[in-house]
DODREN-555534 format. One record per residue (C-alpha): residue number from 1; residue in one letter; x, y, z. Coordinates in Angstrom, 2 decimals. Layout:
BEGIN
n, res, east, north, up
NUM, a, X, Y, Z
...
END
This chain:
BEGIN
n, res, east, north, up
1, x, 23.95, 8.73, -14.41
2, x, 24.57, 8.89, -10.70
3, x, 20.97, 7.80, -10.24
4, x, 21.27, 5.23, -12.64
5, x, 23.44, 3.86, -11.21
6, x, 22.93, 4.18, -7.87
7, x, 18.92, 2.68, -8.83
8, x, 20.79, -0.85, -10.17
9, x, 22.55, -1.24, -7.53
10, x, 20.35, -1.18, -4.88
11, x, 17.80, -3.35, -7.55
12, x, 20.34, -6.04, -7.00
13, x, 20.65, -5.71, -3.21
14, x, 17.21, -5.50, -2.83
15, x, 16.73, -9.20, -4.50
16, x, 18.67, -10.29, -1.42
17, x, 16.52, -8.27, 1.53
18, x, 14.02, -10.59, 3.86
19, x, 10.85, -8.97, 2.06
20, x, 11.48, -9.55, -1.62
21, x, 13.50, -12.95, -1.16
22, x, 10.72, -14.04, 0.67
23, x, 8.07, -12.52, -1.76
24, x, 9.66, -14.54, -5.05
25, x, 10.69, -17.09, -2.97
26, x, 6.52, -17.96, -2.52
27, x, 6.03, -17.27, -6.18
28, x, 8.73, -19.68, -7.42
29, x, 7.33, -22.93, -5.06
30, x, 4.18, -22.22, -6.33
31, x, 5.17, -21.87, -9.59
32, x, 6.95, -25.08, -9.43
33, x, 3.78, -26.43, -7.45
34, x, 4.36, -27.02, -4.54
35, x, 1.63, -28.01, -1.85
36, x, 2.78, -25.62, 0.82
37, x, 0.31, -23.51, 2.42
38, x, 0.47, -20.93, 5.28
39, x, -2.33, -21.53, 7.63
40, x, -5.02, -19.09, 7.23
41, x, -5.07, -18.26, 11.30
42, x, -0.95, -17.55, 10.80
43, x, -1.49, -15.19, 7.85
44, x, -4.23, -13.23, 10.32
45, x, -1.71, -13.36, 12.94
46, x, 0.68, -11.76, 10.76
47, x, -1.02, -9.43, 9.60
48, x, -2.55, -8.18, 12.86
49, x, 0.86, -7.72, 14.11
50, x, 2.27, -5.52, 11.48
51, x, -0.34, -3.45, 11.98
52, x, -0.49, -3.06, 15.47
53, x, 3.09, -2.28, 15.89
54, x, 2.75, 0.76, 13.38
55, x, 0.09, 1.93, 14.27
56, x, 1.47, 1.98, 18.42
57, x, 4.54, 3.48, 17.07
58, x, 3.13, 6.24, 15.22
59, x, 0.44, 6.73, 18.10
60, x, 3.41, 6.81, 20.49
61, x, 5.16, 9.39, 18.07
62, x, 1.89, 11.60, 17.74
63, x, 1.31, 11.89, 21.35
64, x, 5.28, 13.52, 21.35
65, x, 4.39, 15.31, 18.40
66, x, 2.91, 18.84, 17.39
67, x, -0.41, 18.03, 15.74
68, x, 0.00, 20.91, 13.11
69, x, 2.90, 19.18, 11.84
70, x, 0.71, 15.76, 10.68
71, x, -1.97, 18.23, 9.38
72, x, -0.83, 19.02, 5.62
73, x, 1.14, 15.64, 5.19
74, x, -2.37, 14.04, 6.28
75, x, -4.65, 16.43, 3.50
76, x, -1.86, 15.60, 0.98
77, x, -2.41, 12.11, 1.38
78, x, -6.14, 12.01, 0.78
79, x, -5.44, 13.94, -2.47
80, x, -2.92, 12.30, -3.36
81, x, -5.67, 9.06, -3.21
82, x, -8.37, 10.74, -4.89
83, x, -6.08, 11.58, -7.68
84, x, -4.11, 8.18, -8.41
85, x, -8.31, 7.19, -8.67
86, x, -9.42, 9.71, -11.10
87, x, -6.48, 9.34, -13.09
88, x, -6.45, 5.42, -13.26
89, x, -9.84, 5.48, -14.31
90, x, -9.33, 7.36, -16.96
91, x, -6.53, 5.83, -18.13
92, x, -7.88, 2.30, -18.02
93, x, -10.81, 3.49, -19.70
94, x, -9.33, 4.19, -22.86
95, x, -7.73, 1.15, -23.04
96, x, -9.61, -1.84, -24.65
97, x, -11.20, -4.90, -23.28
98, x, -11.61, -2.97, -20.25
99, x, -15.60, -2.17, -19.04
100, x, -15.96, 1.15, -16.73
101, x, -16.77, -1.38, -13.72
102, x, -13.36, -3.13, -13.67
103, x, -11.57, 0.23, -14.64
104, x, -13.01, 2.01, -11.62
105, x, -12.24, -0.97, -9.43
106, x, -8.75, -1.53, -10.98
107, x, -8.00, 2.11, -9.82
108, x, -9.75, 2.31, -6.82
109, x, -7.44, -0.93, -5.44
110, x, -4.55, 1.04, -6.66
111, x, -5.41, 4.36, -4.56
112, x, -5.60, 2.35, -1.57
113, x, -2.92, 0.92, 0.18
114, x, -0.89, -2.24, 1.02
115, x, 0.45, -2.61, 4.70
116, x, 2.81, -5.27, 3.91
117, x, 4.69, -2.95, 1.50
118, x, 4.65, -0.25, 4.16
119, x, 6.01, -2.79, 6.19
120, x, 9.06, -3.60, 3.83
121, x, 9.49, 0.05, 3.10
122, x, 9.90, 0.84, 6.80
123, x, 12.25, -2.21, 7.15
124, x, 13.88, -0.84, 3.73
125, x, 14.26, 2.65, 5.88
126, x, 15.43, 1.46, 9.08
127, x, 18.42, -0.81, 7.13
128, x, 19.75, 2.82, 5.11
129, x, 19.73, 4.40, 8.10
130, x, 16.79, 6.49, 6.57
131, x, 14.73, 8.79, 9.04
132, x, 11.32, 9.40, 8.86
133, x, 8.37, 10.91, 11.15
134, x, 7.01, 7.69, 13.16
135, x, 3.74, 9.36, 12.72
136, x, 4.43, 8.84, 8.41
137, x, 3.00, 5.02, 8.81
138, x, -0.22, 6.39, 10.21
139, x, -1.39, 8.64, 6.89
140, x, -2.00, 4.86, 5.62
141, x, -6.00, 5.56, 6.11
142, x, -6.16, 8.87, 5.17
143, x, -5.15, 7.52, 1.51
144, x, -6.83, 4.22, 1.58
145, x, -10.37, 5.34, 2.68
146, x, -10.80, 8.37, 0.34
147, x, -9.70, 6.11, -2.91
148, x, -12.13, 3.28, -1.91
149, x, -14.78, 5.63, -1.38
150, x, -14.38, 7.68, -4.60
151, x, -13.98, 4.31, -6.35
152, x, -17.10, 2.76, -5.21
153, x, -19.34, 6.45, -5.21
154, x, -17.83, 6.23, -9.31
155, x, -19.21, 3.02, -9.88
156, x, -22.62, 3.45, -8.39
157, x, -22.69, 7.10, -10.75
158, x, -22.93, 4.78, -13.40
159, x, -25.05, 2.43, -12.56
160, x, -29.04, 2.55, -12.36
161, x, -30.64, 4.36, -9.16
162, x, -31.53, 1.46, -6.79
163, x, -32.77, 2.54, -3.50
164, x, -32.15, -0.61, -1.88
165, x, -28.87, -1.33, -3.32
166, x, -27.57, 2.35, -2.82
167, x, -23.80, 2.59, -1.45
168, x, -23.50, 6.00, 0.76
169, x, -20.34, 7.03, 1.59
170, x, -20.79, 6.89, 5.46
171, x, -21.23, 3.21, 4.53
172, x, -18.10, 2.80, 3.34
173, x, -15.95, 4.45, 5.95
174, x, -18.17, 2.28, 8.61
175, x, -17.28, -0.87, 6.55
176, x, -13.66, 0.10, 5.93
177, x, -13.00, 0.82, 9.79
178, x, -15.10, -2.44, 10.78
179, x, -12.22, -4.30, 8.72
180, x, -9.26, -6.12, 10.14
181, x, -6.93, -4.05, 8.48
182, x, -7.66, -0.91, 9.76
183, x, -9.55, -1.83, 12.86
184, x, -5.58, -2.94, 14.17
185, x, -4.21, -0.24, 12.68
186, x, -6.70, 2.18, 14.70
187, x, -6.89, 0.35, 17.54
188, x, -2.72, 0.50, 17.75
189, x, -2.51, 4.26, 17.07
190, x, -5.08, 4.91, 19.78
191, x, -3.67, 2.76, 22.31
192, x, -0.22, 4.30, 21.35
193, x, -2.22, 7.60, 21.84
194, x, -3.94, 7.22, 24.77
195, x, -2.17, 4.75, 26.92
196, x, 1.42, 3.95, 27.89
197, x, 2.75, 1.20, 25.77
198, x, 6.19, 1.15, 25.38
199, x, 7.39, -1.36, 27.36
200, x, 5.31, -4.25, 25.31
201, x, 5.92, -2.64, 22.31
202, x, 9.75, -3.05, 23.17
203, x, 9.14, -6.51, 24.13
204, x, 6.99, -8.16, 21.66
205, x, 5.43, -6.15, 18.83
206, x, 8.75, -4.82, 17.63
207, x, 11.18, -7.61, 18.06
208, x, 8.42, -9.57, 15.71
209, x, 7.94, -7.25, 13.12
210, x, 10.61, -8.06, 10.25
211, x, 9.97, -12.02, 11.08
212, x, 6.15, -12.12, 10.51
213, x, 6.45, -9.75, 7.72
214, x, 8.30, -12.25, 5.91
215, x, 5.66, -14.93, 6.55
216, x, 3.53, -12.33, 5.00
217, x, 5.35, -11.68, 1.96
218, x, 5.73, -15.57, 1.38
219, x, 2.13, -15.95, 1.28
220, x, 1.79, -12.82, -1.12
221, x, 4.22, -14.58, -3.39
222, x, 2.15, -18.06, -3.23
223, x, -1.01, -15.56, -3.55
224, x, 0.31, -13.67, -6.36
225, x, 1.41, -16.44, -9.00
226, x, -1.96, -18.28, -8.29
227, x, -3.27, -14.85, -9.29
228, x, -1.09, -14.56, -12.35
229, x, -3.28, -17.41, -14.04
230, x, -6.36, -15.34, -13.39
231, x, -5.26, -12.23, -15.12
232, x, -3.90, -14.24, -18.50
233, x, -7.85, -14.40, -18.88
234, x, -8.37, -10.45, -18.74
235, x, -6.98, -8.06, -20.84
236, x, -3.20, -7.53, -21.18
237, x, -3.66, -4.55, -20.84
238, x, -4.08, -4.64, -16.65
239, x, -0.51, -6.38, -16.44
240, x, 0.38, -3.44, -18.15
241, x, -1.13, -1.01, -15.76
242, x, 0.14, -2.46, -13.02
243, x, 3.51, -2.31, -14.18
244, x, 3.77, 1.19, -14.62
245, x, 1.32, 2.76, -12.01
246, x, 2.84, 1.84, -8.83
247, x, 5.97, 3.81, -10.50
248, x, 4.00, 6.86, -11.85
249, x, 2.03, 6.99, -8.54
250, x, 4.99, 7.10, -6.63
251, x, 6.62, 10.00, -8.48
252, x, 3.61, 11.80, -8.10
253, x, 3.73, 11.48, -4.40
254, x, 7.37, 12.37, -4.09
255, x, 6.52, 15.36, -6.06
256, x, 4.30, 16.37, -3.54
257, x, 6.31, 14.74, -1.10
258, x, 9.14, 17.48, -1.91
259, x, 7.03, 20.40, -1.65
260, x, 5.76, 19.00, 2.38
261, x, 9.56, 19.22, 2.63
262, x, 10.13, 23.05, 1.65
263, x, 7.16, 23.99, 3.51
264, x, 7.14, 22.23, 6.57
265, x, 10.84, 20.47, 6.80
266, x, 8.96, 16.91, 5.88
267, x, 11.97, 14.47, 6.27
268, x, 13.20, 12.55, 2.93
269, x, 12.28, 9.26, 4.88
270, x, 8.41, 10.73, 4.76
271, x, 8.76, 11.35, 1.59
272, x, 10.10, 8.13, 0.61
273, x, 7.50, 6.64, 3.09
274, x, 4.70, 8.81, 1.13
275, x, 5.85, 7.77, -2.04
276, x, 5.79, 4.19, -1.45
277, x, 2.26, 4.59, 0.13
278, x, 1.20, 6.09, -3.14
279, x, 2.87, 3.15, -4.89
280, x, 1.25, 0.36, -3.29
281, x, -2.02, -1.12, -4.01
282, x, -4.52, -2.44, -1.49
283, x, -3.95, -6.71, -0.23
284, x, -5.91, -6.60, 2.99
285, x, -8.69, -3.83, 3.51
286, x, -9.13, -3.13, -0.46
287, x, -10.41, -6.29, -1.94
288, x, -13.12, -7.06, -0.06
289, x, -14.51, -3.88, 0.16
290, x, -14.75, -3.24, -3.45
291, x, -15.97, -6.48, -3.84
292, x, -18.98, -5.38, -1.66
293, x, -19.62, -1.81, -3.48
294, x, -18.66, -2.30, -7.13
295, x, -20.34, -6.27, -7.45
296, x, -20.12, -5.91, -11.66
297, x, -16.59, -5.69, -11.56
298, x, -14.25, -8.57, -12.04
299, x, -12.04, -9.73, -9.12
300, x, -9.92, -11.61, -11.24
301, x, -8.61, -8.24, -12.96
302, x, -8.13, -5.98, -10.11
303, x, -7.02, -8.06, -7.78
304, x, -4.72, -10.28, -10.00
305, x, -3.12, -7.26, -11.18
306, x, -2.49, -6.10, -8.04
307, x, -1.24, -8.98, -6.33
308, x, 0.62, -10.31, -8.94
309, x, 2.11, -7.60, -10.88
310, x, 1.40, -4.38, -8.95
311, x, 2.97, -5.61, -5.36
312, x, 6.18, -7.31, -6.73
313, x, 6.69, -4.02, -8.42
314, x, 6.29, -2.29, -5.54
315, x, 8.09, -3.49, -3.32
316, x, 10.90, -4.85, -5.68
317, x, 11.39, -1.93, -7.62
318, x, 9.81, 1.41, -6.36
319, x, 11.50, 0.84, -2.72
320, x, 15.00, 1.02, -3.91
321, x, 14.17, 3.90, -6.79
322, x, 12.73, 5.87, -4.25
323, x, 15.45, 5.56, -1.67
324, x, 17.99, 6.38, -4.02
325, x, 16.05, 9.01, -5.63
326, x, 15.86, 10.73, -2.22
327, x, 19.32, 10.22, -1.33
328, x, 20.25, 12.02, -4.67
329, x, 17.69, 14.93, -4.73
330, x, 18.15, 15.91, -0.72
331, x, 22.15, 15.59, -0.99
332, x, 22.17, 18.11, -3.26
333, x, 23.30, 21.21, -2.19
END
């Protein structure tokens, strides 16, 4: 009851933080149609920062850190990607309406990951008072890559042998690293790595993080009830889905989350951090790619039930659950 309780409460308090007031904020002007429209260059801009400033901190943290400590938290998050993939698939394929194509796809966006919910789970963190391994942020492409891949390598199983059309998997980690998303996110944790950083990080990247990820999360609200139309002409069944898998996926991840934690002395904010990973589906990197490798499947299914269902879930639900679910389980005595 404790959890209930606790799980309502910070429902309701989330409703009033930056990232989802901002998020349904977007999604009620465009609902009521509103004309306003966040320059494509800003949205870049935005995004570019986000990443840059984890991936410097957790490059920053690594080069502090012992290296054996990232290694199982890094394995577990390429399973834990490779499972939310299989498992999606076959899930959506035994629902109907749905071809193999846009089940694969469906799943394979929901393995990867979203860097603006990272970014308004770290925020989420940082407000508890929640600590976490700075080095947590950077096991974003260990799970993104190995779900897109699997996803697309699926796809092509079922399709007819076509030498010139053939997807290898070296293909799509070259294409997924070429990509703004994780190109940033690289190029940050390297530079965090390598270099000495810490004064501009102190001076620009971090004092701008919370304020461009709410321009972010504004356009993902605008983005996500123009999306909402697309999926009424798919099956229901996707809003479904993406209802309940960002939840289920989470759990999962906390499960394994809580084991890093007896083994290794993983901190609850990793495992929070892990968790909400797990829960988020792919808005930058994702799309595109699977665009690219799985061409039969339907945009308007796997991307409108991301964006419009799966990411408001997210980040307005599985943030608080999670925090308070970690709050509960590692207070225990």
């Amino acid at each position: 009851m404790d959890l209930i309780a606790d799980f309502l409460l910070r429902v309701l308090g989330q409703f009033q933080s930056p990232s989802l007031a901002f998020l349904l904020g977007g999604m009620f002007i465009a609902a009521m149609g509103s004309r306003l429209t966040i320059p494509d260059a800003v949205y870049q801009f935005a995004v570019f920062m986000l990443l840059m400033r984890i991936g410097l901190n957790g490059g920053m943290t690594i080069r502090e850190s012992d290296p054996a400590d990232i290694i199982l938290p890094a394995l577990a998050a390429m399973g834990i990607g490779v499972m939310i993939v299989l498992i999606g698939m076959v899930v959506l394929s035994w629902l109907p309406g749905i071809s193999r194509p846009d089940a694969i796809a469906t799943a394979g966006l929901f393995g990867a990951v979203s860097a603006s919910t990272l970014g308004a789970a770290m925020v989420a963190l940082e407000i508890e008072g929640m600590d976490y391994e700075a080095w947590v942020p950077a096991l974003y492409p260990f799970m993104d890559i190995p779900a897109l891949i699997l996803a697309i390598v699926l796809a092509g199983m079922g399709e007819a042998k076509d030498a010139k059309r053939r997807i290898t998997p070296w293909m799509i980690v070259k294409d997924s690293l070429r990509g703004s998303a994780l190109s940033a996110l690289l190029l940050g944790l390297l530079l965090g790595l390598l270099t000495r950083p810490e004064q501009v990080f102190e001076s620009f990247y971090d004092p701008l993080f919370r304020g461009l990820l709410t321009v972010l999360m504004l356009v993902m609200g605008i983005e996500a009830w123009q999306r909402l139309a697309e999926l009424r002409r798919v099956a229901h069944w996707y809003a479904v889905y993406a209802f309940f898998a960002p939840i289920a996926h989470g759990f999962l991840a906390f499960g394994v989350g809580y084991l890093l934690n007896m083994a290794t002395g993983f901190s609850p904010g990793g495992v929070v951090l892990l968790a909400l990973l797990a829960a988020s589906s792919s808005d930058i990197s994702g799309p595109p790619t699977l665009r690219a490798g799985i061409p039969k499947a339907n945009p308007s299914a796997y991307i409108g039930s991301s964006t419009s269902v799966g990411t408001p879930i997210a980040i307005g639900v599985c943030i608080p659950l999670f925090i308070a679910l970690a709050q509960v389980v590692f207070s225990s005595p």
